[in-house]
N, C-alpha and C positions, 0 to 999 in steps of 0.2 A: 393625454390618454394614449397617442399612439404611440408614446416611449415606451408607458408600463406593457402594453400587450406587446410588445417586441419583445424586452425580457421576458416577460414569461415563456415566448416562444424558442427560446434559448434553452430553460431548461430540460425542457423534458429529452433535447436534442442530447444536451450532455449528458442526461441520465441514461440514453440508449447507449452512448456510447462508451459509458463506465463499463454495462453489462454487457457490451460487445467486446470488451479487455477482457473480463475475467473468461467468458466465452472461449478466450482464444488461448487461455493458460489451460484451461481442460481439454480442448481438442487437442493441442500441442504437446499437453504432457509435463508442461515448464513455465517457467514467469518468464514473461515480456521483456523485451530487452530494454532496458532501463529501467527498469521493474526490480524491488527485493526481499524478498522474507526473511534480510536477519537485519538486525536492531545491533544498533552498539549503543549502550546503554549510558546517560551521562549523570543521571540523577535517579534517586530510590535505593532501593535497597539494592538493583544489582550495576548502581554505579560501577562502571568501570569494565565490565564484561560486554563480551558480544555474544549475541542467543539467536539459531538459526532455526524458525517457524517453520520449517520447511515439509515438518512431521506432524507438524501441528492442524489437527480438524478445523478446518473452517476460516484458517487463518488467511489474510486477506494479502497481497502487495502492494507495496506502495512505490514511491517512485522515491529513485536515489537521493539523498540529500532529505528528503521529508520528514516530518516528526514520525518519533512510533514509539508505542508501548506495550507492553505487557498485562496490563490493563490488571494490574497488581499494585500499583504507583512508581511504577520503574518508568522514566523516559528518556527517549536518545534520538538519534538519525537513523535511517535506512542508509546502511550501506554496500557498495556490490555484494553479491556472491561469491563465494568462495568456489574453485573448480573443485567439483569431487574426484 
């Protein structure tokens, strides 16, 4: 019993601290470093392309290397930014 209430006391820690990232991308202005808003896509339909969310409402960052989609059935990795 005092394993399972240990995890539990895990999550909510990492649930503040997801919302303590995005927090820091609207005060800052910018995604977190090691954080990225574009996808390069490896499968679906825009297999082969890279698509930069960056204009996109509500679109979320993920961290480099991570799965991401389009939420169209396109999926790929996050990968850096591009300097504008």
């Amino acid at each position: 019993m005092l394993t399972l209430s240990r995890a539990w006391s895990i999550v909510p820690f990492a649930t503040i601290l997801f919302l303590d990232i995005a927090n820091v991308q609207s005060a800052a202005g910018g995604v977190p470093p090691g954080m990225s808003l574009t996808c390069q896509f490896t499968s679906g339909p825009r297999s082969g392309t890279t698509f930069d969310f960056s204009t996109t409402p509500g679109a979320t960052p993920a961290p480099i290397g991570a799965p991401c989609t389009d939420g169209a059935g396109s999926f790929g990795r996050a990968i850096a930014q591009r300097s504008k």
